[in-house]
N, C-alpha and C positions, 0 to 999 in steps of 0.2 A: 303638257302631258303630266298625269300627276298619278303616281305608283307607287303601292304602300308594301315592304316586306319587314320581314322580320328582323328585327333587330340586328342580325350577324354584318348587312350593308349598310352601310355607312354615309354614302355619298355615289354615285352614278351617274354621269354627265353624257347624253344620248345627241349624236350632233346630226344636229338637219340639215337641209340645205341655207334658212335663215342666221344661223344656229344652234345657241347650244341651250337646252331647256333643263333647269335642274327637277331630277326626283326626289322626290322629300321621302323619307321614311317616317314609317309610326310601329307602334309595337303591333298594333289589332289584324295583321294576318298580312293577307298579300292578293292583291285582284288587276288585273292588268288586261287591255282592249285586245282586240284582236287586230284594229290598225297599229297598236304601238306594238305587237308582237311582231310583225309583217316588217314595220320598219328597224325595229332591232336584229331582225333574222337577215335583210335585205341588202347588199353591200354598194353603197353609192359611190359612183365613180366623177370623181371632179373629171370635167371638160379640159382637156387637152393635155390629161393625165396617161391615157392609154398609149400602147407601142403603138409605133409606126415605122416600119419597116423602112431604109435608105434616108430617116432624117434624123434631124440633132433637134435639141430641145429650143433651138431658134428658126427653126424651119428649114435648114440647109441641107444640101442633098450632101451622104457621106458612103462612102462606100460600104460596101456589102462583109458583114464579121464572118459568115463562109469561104474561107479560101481553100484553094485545091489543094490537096494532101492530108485531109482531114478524116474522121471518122466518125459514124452515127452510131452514137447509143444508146437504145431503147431501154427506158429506166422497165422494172418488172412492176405488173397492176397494183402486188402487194409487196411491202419491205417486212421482214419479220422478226426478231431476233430476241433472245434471252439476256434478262439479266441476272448473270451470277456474280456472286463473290466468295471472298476464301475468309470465313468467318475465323478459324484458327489464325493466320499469316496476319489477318488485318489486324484484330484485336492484340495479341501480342505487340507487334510492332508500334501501335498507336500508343501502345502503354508503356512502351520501353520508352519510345520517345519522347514522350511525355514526363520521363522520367530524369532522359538525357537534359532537357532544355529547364528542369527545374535543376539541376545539380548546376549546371552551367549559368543562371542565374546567379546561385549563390557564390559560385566561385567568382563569378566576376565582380560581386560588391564584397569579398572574403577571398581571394587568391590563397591564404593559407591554412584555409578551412580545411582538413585531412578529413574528415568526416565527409564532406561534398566529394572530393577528389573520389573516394574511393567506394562511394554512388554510383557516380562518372563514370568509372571504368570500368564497375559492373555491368551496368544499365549499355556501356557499348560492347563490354564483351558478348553480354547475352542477346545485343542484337546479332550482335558479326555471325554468333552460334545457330540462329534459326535463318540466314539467311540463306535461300535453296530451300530449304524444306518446307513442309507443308504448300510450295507453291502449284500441285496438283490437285487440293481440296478445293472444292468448289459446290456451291450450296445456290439454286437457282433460287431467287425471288421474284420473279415477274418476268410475263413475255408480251413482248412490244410489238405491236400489229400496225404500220400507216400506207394506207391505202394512197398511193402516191397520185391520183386523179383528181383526188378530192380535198388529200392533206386529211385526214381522219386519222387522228390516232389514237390507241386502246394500250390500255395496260390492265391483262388478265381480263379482256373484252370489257373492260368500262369504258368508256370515255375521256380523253385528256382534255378537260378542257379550263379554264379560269374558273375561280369557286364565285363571283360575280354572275358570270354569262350564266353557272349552272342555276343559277337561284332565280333568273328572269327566265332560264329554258324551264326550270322544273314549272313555275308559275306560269307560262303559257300553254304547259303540257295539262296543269290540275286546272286552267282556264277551255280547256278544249279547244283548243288554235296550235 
């Protein structure tokens, strides 16, 4: 199988059943079959990989992981959730401490550096000082959608998926397949 994208891939190794067939890349665009689409979308399962319920992977019968006293959980069709952060609380803090671990640098190769020390003990008073506060600001950037059926996940309804898979989904999609 031989498939040409654009420059961004690198190398893509597509394994068969024989098999592993390297893709060559070229700079002149991207064109791809619609069997090598079919077999990249298609998920093959090696032989004697699949569950089997009451055995061990040497064929032995083992008892059953259901024991009495248990409970059933029905996961929900969709998981959804936001992601925020506290852009005030973070930034501050990354910056004090950043602050803190270079003064503490130099105190450790200069112990009586007074100049570092009194860095130091700013950079931790002014943490100790915001600590508690601002910890109710919160600024959402993306909400996370996975469809627990399927494993689909979306952030702000894209897509999550490898920037690889996208470039061979996008190219099967501009191929008609």
């Amino acid at each position: 199988m031989k498939l040409m994208v654009s420059a961004g891939l690198a190398l893509f190794l597509v394994s068969g059943g024989a098999g592993a067939d390297q893709v060559s890349v070229g700079q002149a665009g991207g064109s791809i079959s619609r069997t090598d689409c079919q077999a990249l979308a298609t998920n093959h399962t090696p032989a004697g990989v699949e569950y089997q319920p009451g055995v061990d992977v040497h064929g032995h019968a083992v008892a059953p992981a259901d024991l009495p006293g248990g409970f059933t959980y029905n996961l929900p069709a969709k998981v959804e959730f936001d992601i925020v952060v506290n852009p005030i609380n973070y930034g501050q803090r990354t910056l004090l401490q950043q602050q803190i671990a270079a003064a503490q640098a130099k105190l450790a190769q200069n112990p009586s550096d007074t100049a570092s020390q009194q860095q130091l003990a700013q950079a931790q008073g002014q943490l100790a000082a915001i600590s508690g506060r601002f910890d109710n600001t919160a600024m959402p950037v993306g909400h996370v959608s996975i469809d627990t059926k399927t494993g689909e996940a979306t952030l702000n309804g894209q897509p999550l998926i490898g920037s690889q898979a996208q470039i061979l989904t996008d190219l099967c999609r501009k191929s008609g397949y």
